[in-house]
N, C-alpha and C positions, 0 to 999 in steps of 0.2 A: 573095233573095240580098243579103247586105249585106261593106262592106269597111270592113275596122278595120286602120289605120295604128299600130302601133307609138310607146310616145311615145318611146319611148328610140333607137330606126332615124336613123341617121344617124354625122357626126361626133364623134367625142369632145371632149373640151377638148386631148387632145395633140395630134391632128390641125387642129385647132384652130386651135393657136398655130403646128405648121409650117408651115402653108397663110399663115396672117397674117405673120409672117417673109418670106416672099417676094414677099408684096405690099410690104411696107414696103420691102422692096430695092430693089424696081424702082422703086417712087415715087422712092426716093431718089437714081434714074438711076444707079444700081452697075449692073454688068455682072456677072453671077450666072452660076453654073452650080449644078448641087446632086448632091449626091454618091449616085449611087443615084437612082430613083423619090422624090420625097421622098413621096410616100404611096403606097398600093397601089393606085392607080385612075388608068385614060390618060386620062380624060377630063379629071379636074384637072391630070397632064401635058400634056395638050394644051392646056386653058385656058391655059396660061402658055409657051407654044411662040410665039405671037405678040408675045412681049414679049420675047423674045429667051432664054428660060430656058430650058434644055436640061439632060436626067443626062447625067452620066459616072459611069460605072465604074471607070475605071482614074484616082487620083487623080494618075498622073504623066503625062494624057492634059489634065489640066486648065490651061486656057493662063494666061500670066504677067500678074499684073495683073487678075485676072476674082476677085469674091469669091465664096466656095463656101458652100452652105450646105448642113451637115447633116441629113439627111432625120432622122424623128422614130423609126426604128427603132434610129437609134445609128449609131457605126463603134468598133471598137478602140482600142484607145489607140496601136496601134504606127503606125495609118494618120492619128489624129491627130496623131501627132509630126512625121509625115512634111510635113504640110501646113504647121505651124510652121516647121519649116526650109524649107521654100522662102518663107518670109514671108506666104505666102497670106493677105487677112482672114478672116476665120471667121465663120460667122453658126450657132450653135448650136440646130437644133430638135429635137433627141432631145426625146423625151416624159422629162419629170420621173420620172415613176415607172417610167421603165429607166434615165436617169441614179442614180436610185437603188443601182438593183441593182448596176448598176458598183460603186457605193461599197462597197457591201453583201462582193463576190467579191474587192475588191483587199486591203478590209481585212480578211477571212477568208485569202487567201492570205500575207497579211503574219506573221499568227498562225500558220502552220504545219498551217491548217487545209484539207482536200479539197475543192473548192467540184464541188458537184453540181448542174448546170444541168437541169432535165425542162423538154423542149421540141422541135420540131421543128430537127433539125441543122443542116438546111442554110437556114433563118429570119434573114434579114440581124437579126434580134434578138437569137437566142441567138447567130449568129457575134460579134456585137457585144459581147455580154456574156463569151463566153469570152476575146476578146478582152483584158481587163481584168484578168485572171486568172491562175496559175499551174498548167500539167497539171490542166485542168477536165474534168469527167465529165461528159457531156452523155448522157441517157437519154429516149426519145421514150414511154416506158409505164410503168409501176411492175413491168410482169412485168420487162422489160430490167433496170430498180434493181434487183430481185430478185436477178438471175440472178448480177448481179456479186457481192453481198452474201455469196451463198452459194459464190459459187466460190472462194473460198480463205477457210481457218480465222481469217486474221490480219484481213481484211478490216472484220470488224463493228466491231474494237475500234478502229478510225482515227477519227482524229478527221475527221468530216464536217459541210460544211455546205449546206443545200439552197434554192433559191433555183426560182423559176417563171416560164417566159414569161408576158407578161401576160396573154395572152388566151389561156393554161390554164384547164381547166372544172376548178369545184367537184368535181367525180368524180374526175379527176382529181388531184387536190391531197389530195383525204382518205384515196382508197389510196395513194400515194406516202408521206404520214405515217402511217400504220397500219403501213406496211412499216418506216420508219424507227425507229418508236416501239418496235416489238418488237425485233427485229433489235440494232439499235447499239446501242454501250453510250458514245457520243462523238458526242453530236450537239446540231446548232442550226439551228433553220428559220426561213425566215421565207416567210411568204404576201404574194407579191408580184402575183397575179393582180391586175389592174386591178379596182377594184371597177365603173368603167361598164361593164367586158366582162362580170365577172360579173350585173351586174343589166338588161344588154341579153341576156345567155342567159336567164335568171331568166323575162323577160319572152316570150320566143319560144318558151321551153318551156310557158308558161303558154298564149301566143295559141294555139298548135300542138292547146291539147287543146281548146279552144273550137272552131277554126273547123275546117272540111270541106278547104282548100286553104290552100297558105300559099306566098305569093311573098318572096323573098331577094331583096332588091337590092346588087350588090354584085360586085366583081372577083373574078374562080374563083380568081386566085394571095393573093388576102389569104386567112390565116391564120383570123382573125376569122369572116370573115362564110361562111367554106368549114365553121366547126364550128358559126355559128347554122343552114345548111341540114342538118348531122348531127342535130342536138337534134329542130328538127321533124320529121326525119321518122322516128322514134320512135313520135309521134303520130298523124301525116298521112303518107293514101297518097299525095296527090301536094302535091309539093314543086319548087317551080320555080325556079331559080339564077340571074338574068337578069341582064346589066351594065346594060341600059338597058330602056325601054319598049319598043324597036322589036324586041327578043327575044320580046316575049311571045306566047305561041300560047296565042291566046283559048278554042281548040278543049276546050282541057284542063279547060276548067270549065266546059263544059256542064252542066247539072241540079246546080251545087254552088251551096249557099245563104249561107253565109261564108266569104270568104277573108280572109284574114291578111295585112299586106304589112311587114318589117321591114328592116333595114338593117344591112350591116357598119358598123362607124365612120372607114372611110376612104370612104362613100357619101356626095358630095356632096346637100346636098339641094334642089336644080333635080330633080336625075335621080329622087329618092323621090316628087318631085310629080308628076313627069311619068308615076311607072308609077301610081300614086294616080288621077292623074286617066284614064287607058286603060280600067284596071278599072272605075272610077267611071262612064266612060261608057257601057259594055257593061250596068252594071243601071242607070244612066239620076239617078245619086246626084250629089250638085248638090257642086260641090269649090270652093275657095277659087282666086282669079284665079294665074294663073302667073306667076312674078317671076324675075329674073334672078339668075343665079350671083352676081354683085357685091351684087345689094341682100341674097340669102338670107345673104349669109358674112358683109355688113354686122351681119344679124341675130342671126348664131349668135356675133359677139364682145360681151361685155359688158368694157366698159371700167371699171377698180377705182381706188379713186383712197382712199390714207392719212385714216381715217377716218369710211369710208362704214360705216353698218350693212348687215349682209346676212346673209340665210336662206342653210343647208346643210344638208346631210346629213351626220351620221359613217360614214365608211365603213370605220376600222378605229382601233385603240387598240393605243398602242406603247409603251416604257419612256419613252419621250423626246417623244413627239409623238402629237398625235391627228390623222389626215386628216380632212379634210371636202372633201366634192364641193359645189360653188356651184354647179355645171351651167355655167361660163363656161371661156376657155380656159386658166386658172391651174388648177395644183396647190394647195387651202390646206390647211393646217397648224396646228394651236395647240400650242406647247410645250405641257409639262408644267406649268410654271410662270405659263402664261398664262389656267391653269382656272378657280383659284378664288385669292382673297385667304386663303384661312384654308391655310397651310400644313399642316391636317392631314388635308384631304379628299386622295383620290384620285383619279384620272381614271375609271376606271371605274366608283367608287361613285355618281358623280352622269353620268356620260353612259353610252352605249349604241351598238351598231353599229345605224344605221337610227333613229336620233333625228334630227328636225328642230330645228336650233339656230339661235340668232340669235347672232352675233358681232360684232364691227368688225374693220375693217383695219388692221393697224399697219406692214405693211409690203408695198410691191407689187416684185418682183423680175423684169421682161417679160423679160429676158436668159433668166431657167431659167426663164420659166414657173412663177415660184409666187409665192405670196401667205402671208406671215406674217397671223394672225388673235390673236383675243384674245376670250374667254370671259369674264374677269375686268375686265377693262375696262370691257367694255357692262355687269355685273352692276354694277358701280360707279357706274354712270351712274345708275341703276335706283333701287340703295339711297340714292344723296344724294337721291334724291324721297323714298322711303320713310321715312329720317331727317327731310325737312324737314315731312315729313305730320307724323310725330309727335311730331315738335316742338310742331308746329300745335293736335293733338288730346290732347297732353300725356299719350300713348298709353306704355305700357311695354314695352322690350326688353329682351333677353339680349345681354349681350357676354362675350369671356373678356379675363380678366386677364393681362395681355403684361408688363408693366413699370413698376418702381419711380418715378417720380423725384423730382425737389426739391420740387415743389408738388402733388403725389399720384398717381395714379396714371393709365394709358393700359388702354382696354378692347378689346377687335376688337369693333364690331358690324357684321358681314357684311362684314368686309374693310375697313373705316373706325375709323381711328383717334380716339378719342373719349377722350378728356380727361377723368379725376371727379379738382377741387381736393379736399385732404385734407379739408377741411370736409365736402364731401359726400360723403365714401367711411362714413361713418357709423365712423369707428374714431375711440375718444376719443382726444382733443388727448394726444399724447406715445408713441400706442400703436404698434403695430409694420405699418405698409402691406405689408411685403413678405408677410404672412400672410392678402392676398389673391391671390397672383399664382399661377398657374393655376389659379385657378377661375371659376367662371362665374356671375354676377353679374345680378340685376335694376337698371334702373336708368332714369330718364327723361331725355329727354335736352331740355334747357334751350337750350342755342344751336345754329344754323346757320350759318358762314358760308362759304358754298360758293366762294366765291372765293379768300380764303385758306385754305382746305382747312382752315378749323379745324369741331370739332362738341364742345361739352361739355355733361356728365351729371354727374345725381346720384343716388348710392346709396340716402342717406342719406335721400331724400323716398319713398321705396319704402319702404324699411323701416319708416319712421314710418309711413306707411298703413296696410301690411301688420299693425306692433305693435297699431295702433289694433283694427282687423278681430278681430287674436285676444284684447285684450284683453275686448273685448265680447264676443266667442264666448265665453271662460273665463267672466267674471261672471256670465252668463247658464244658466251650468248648472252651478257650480260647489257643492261643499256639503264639510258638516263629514265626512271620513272619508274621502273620492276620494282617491282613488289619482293620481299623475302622473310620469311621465318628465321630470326636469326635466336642468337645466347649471348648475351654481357660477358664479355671475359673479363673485363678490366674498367677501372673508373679511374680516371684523371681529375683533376682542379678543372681542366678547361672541355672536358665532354666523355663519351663512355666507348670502349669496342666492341664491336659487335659481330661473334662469329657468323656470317650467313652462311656455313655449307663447308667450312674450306678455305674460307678466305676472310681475313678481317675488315670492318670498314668503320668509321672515327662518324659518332654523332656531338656532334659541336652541341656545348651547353646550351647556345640559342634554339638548336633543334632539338629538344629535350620536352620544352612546356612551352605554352602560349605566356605561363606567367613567370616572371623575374624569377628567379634560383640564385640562388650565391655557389650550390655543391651539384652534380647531378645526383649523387648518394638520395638527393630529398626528390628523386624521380624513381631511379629503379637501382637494381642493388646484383652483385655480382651471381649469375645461374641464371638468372632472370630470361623467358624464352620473349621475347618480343618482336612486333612486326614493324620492319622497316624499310622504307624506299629509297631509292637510288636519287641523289639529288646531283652528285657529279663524280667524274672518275679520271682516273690519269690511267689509262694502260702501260706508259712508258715507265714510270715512280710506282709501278704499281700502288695506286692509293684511292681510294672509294671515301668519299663525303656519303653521307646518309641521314634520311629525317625519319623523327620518331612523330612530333605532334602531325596531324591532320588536320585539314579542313572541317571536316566533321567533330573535332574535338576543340575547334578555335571555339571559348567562352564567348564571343560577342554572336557567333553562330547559333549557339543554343543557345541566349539568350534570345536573340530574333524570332526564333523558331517556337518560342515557347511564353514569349511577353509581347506585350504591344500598349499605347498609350490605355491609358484610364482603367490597365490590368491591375489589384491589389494583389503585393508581395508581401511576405515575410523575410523581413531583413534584419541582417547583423551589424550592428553599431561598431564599425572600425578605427575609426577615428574621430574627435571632435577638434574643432577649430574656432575660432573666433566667430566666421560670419555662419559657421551652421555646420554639420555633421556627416561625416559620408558613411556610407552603409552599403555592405556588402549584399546582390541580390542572389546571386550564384557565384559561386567560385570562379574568382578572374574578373567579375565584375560588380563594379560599385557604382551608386547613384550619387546624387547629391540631396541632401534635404537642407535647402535653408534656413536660416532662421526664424525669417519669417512665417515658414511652414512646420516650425516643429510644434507649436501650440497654439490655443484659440484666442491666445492673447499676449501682447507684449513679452515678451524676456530679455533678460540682460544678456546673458550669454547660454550656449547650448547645455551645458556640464548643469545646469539649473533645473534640467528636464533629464536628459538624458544621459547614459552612464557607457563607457568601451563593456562590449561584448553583449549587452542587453538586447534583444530579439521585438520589434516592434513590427506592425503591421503599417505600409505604407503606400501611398496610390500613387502609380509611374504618368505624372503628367507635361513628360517631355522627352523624348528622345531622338539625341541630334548622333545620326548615321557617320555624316562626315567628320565629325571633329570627335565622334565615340564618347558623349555626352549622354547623362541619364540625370535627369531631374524628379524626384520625389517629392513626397508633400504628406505627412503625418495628419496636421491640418484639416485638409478635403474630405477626411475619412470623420472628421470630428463636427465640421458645420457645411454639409454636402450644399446648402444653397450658395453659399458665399464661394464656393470653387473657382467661378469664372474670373471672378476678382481677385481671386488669392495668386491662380495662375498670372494676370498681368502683375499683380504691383512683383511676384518673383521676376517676371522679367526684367523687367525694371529696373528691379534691382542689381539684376546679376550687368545691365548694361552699364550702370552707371558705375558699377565694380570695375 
C-alpha cells in the first residue's frame, strides 16, 4: 500500500493573499473583523479567533472604528457602498479572478447586455457576482440554461453574456457553450473557471484512476473541494470527505494498496500533513517533520518585487492580456503589448495554454493581488547578449526595416533598434533609403553599446560577401550560350547592365531589338528582371557580352511563321514615296506596295490614295527570303481576275527601277 499527496491539494494563490491580508492587519495592531468566513475552512477561522478576528454577516452588525476585511469570495457592490458610507476602512481580499468577473457583468450590463451567471445560487460567489450586475440569470446546470432558452421564441435572439463560478468543471463550461453556441444568435462568453481549480480537478481525476482510495481534505461547505470528492468518485469506490485527520476511519482501507490524498484550496496545509502523515503511518511510509500553520503560510507566500525574473505557466489567452499562474499569491498577467518587441507577432502564435514561460516583473499590485509581467522585456534582456555575441563572432542577422532618417536607416533585430549609416545600407550615394523600408534585410552588426542603448549595422558588408560568393559561383560554371535571369542595373547611350546573380554583364544596343533604337531606355528600363544569354566573356577583364533579342523574337521569323504568298494582311501605312508606299505588316517588318498596286486605275502619285498611319487591307504577292523583300498589292484584293497580270507588269516594274 503506498500514499500519493496531490501536488496541487491545498491553498490557492486567492486564498492565499486573503489569509495574508489578515495577517498583515493584525500585525499592524488594526482591530479587524471580516465580512463573511473569509475562506471556507473553521479551522483558519479559528486560527485567527485568538487574535481577536471574528466574521460577521450583517455588515450593519459590524462596530465603529474596527477595519473589515473582505473575504476572497467577493460581496456586492450595493454592500460595498454601504460600508464606504459609514467610513469603514476596507481591506480588499476578493480573489483577483472574481474581481474580475465583477468587471466583466457591470460592463456587460452597462452595454444592454443579459449577464448569465452558471453556478451554485446560493455561493457567497455567484451572490457576489450578481451582485455587480443588472437582473442576472444565475443557472446551476446547462439543462436549467436550456430550459430558459427554449421557453419563449424571443429569448435566443437577446443579447447574452455568460460568465462561470470559478470553481466550475470543465464539463460543465463545455455544455453550457455548446448550448449557447447553437441556441443564440447574440452572444459573448468568457471562461472564467480558475485555471488552479481546473488543474487541481485535472489532477484528482487523474490520482482517482490510479489509486484504489482517494482522501479529500477539506470543508463539506466549500464549493471547491465538495466537486474534487464528485470527480473521484467516478473513479474510486471509496472516497472519503474528511475536515481533518482525526475523521479518518482507517477501517475503510483495509486490503487497499494506493490511496490518493488531495485538497480543496481553502485546505490549510498543517491539516494536508497531518492527514499525510495518519495514512503514512498506517503502512509504516517515512513523511517529512510537521511544521506549524505560521511557518507553512510563511512557505506558501512568495514575495515579488519589480524586476525579478520568474517561471509560469499560461493559463489562458485574451484579446488584452495573457494570465500566467506563478504558483505564488498574485494574479500575473502580461498585456498584449508586453509579448513581443515586433509589433507584428501575436499572442497566441508564439505562446500556448500550458506553456512554461520565463518572464520579469514590471509591476507588483499587493492591494488586488496581481502582478503585471513582461515577456518582452526578459526577451530583450536575452537579445542584447545575442547582439553583443555577434557582434563578437561578426555572425549575420535579419532585421526589418522600420524607418527612414537623416543618416540612414533603423532595422528591428528581435525588438532592438539597430541603426545601418547610409553608407552601409549598400544603396549608392544619392539613391532612394526609403526603397528599403519594410523589408527584411541581412546585415552584421558592427557596434554595441548596451548602456546607451545604441547597436549599429551594416548592409552593405553582407552584400559584398554575399556578391563575392556568387560571383565566384557564376565564374566557375558559366559558358558561352547559358541562359540567365538577370535585373537592369544601369542603361548607357551604347547598351544596358545586366545583374545575372552576382555579377554584371553589358547588352550592346544591337543586342537589345531586332529593330534600329537610337536609346536602349525604348527597350527596357532600370529594375526590369529579364532573360539573357551568354554571347562572350573574358574571365581575365572579368567582362561578359550578353543578348537580349532571340531567334524566336527575330520579326522576319514570326513573320515566316505566321504569312506566306497570297496571305491577306492588315497593314499600316509607314511611309509614302514617289514610286509607291511601304506598309508595316508586323512590327519590324514592312512590304512594299507599288504604285501600280495601290489602285484599279492610274495615279499620279501614292499621297492621292493613301495617307501615313492609315490601316489598309493588303495581299502579300511576293516574298523574297534572301534580300528580306515583301511585295504587296492593295490592287489584287480590288479586281482578283487581273492578279496574274498586276503581279508581272509589278515586276517589271520594280526591274526596270
Amino acid at each position: 500500500m503506498g500514499v500519493i499527496l496531490a501536488q496541487t491539494a491545498g491553498f490557492c494563490f486567492g486564498v492565499d493573499r486573503a489569509v495574508e491580508l489578515v495577517e498583515q492587519t493584525v500585525k499592524a495592531g488594526k482591530q479587524a473583523v471580516t465580512l463573511g468566513p473569509i475562506i471556507h475552512n473553521r479551522h483558519v477561522v479559528n486560527h485567527f479567533a485568538p487574535m481577536g478576528v471574528y466574521a460577521v454577516e450583517d455588515p450593519q452588525k459590524i462596530p465603529d472604528g474596527h477595519c473589515v476585511i473582505i473575504r476572497s469570495h467577493g460581496i456586492p457592490r450595493t454592500v460595498y457602498r454601504q460600508l464606504e458610507d459609514r467610513g469603514l476602512e476596507i481591506v480588499d481580499a476578493t480573489c483577483p479572478f472574481v474581481k474580475r468577473i465583477h468587471q466583466i457583468v457591470s460592463e456587460a450590463s452597462q452595454k444592454g447586455r443579459i449577464p448569465i451567471i452558471i453556478g451554485t445560487r446560493t455561493h457567497p460567489e455567484v451572490v457576489a457576482i450578481a451582485g455587480w450586475c443588472e437582473n442576472p440569470l444565475i443557472f446551476e446546470s446547462g439543462q436549467e440554461l436550456e430550459t430558459w432558452l427554449t421557453s419563449d421564441a424571443e429569448n435566443p435572439d437577446k443579447p447574452v453574456l455568460m460568465v462561470f463560478q470559478t470553481t466550475s468543471t470543465q464539463e460543465l463550461w463545455e455544455s453550457c457553450c455548446k448550448i449557447v453556441k447553437k441556441v443564440c444568435t447574440n452572444y459573448e462568453i468568457f471562461d472564467t473557471i480558475c485555471r488552479a481549480t481546473e488543474k487541481r480537478q485535472a489532477e484528482a481525476l487523474k490520482l482517482s484512476k490510479r489509486c484504489d482510495a482517494m482522501v479529500i481534505v477539506g470543508d463539506a461547505k466549500s464549493s471547491n473541494t465538495g466537486k474534487l470528492a464528485m470527480i473521484c468518485k467516478q473513479n474510486c469506490k471509496i472516497v472519503s470527505l474528511v475536515d481533518n485527520a482525526d475523521e479518518l476511519d482507517l477501517t475503510l482501507y483495509a486490503g487497499v494498496r494506493t490511496v490518493g490524498i488531495t485538497a480543496g484550496a481553502s485546505t490549510p496545509s498543517w491539516i494536508i500533513k497531518e492527514v499525510n502523515k495518519k495514512m503514512s503511518e498506517v503502512v509504516n511510509v517515512e513523511t517529512a517533520p510537521e511544521e506549524s500553520f505560521e511557518a507553512l503560510l510563511e512557505q506558501s507566500i512568495k514575495t515579488l518585487n519589480t524586476g525579478d525574473k520568474v517561471t509560469g505557466i499560461v493559463t489562458a489567452i485574451g484579446s488584452t492580456e495573457i494570465q500566467v499562474d506563478l504558483g505564488t499569491k498574485h494574479a500575473g498577467y502580461i498585456p498584449v503589448s508586453e509579448v513581443s518587441a515586433d509589433p507584428t507577432v501575436k499572442p497566441e502564435d508564439v505562446l500556448h495554454v500550458g506553456d512554461e514561460i520565463e518572464v520579469c516583473v514590471v509591476r507588483v499590485n499587493d492591494a488586488e493581488g496581481t502582478v503585471m509581467l513582461s515577456k518582452k522585456r526578459l526577451d530583450s534582456v536575452k537579445v542584447w547578449d545575442e547582439l553583443e555575441k555577434a557582434c563578437e563572432e561578426k555572425t549575420v542577422v535579419e532585421g526589418y526595416v522600420t524607418e527612414e532618417n537623416k543618416g540612414g536607416i533603423v532595422a528591428n533585430v528581435k525588438g532592438i533598434r539597430v541603426f545601418v549609416p547610409a553608407s552601409q545600407t549598400g544603396v549608392a550615394k544619392g539613391g532612394n533609403l526609403a526603397d528599403l523600408v519594410k523589408k527584411t534585410v541581412k546585415l552584421r552588426i558592427t557596434e554595441v553599446n548596451r548602456a546607451r542603448r545604441r547597436v549599429v549595422g551594416s548592409i552593405r558588408s553582407v552584400a559584398a560577401e554575399e556578391r563575392k560568393a556568387a560571383m565566384e559561383k557564376i565564374w566557375s560554371e558559366i559558358e558561352v550560350g547559358k541562359k540567365y535571369h538577370g535585373t537592369v542595373k544601369s542603361l548607357t547611350s551604347y547598351g544596358a547592365f545586366v545583374d545575372i546573380g552576382g555579377v554584371d554583364g553589358m547588352v550592346h544596343v544591337s543586342e537589345l531589338s531586332w529593330n534600329r533604337i537610337k536609346n536602349p531606355a525604348e527597350v527596357v528600363k532600370v529594375g526590369d528582371e529579364i532573360e539573357v544569354y551568354v554571347i562572350a566573356l573574358d574571365p581575365e577583364k572579368k567582362k561578359i557580352s550578353l543578348g537580349y533579342k532571340t531567334e524566336e523574337t527575330n520579326p522576319w521569323t514570326l513573320f515566316t511563321n505566321q504569312y506566306h504568298v497570297g496571305d491577306v494582311a492588315k497593314v499600316k501605312i509607314v511611309k509614302l514615296m514617289t514610286f509607291g508606299a511601304f506598309a508595316e505588316i508586323i512590327p519590324g517588318i514592312d512590304g512594299l506596295i507599288h504604285i501600280s498596286q495601290i489602285a484599279d486605275r492610274r495615279i499620279g502619285k501614292p499621297e492621292d490614295v493613301l495617307s501615313e498611319g492609315q490601316e489598309v487591307d493588303a495581299k502579300i504577292i511576293d516574298i523574297d527570303l534572301e534580300n528580306k523583300r515583301i511585295s504587296l498589292s492593295i490592287r489584287a484584293l480590288l479586281v482578283p481576275e487581273e492578279a496574274a497580270e498586276q503581279e508581272e507588269s509589278a515586276q517589271e516594274a520594280e526591274t526596270a527601277e
